[in-house]
Structures are given as C-alpha cells and as structure tokens.
DRENDO-1510 file (C-alpha; in Angstrom, 1 decimal, always signed):
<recs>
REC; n; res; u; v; w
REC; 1; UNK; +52.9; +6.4; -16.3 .
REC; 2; UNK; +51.7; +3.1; -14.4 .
REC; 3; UNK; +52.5; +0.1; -15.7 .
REC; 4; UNK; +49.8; -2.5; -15.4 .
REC; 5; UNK; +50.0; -4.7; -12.4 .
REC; 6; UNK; +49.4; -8.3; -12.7 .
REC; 7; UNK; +47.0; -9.8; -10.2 .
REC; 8; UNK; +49.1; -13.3; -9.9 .
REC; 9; UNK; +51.5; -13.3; -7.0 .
REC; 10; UNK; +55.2; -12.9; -7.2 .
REC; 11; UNK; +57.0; -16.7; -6.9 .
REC; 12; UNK; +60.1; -14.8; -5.4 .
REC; 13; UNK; +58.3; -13.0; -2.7 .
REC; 14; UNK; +55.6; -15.5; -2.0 .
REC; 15; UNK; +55.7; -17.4; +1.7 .
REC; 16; UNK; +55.4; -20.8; +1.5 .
REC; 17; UNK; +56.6; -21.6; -1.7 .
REC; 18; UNK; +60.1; -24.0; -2.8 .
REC; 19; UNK; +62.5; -22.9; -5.0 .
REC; 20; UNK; +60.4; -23.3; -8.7 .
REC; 21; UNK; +57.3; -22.2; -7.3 .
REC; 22; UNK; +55.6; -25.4; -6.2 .
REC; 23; UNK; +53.9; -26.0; -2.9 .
REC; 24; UNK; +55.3; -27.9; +0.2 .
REC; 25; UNK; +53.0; -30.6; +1.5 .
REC; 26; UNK; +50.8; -29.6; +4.2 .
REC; 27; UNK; +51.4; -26.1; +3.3 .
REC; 28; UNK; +47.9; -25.5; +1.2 .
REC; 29; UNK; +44.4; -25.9; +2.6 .
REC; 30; UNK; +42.2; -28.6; +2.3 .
REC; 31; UNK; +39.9; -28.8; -0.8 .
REC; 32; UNK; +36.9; -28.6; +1.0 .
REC; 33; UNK; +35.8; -27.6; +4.7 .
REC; 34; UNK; +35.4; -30.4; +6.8 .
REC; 35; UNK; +32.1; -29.2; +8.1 .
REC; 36; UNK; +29.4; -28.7; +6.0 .
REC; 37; UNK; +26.9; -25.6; +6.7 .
REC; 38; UNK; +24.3; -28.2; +7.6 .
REC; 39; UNK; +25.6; -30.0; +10.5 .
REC; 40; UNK; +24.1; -31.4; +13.6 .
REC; 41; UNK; +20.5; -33.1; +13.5 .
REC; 42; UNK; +18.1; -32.7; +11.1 .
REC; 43; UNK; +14.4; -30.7; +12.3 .
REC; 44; UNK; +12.2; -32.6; +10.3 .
REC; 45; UNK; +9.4; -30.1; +9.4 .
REC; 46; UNK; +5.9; -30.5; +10.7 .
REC; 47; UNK; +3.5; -32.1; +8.7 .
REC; 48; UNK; -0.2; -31.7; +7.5 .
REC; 49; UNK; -1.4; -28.1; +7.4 .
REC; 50; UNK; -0.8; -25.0; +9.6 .
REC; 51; UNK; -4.5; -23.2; +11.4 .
REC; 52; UNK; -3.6; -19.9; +9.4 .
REC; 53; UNK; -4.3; -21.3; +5.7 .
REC; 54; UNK; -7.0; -23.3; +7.0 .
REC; 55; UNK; -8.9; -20.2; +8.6 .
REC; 56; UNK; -8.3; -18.4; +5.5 .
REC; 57; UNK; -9.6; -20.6; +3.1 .
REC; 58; UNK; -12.5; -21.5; +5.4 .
REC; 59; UNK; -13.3; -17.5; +5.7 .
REC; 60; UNK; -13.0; -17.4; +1.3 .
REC; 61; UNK; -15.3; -20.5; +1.3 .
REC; 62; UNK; -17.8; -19.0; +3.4 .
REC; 63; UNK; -18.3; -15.2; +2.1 .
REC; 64; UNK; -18.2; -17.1; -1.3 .
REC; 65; UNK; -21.1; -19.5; -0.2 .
REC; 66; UNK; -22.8; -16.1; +1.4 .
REC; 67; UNK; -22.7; -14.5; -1.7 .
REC; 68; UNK; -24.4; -17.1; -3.6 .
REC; 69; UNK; -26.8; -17.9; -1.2 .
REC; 70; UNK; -27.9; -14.2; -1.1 .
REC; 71; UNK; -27.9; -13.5; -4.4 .
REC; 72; UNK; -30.4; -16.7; -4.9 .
REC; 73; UNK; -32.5; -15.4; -2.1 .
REC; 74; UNK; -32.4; -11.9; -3.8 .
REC; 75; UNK; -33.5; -13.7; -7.6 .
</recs>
C-alpha cells in the first residue's frame, strides 16, 4: 500500500537551506521580476476613426436612405 506523499519539500534533503530550515540571504529570488511585460516605449494608438467603419456605415446609411426613398417613390 502507498502511503500518501506530502507535496512540501523535505528540510533535510533540501539545497540551500541552514540547519532549522530557514533561508540564507541571497539564496531566494526576488519578489518580483525586475522587468515588467510592458517595457520599452509606449505606441500610443492612432486616433479618430479607421476608413473600414466609416465605409461601412456610409454603405448602411445609404441602402437605408435607398430604401426609403424608393419605397416613397413607389407610394
């Protein structure tokens, strides 16, 4: 039968580690990464609208303005 393993590591087998368990200085990592994942300069993103959405709502605004000026044409 297997007996359950525990997931902490063993103190006495452990590199790194004074007698008692405790950590050396300079022997653990820094907190935090000393680089973030957004380094270097910033692209500012372009402003005011891009030509797709502007086609494509002057297309919708058109056949819409079609429609009604056939169906008044047609009445």
């Amino acid at each position: 039968m297997n007996t359950p393993h525990s997931p902490d590591p063993e103190p006495d087998r452990t590199t790194g580690l004074e007698p008692g368990g405790s950590v050396p200085p300079g022997e653990t990592p820094p907190g935090e990464s000393s680089t973030g994942s957004e380094t270097g300069p910033r692209v500012e993103p372009p402003r005011g609208w891009a030509k797709g959405p502007l086609i494509a709502i002057g297309v919708v605004v058109l056949l819409i303005a079609a429609f009604f000026l056939a169906y008044a044409v047609l009445i």
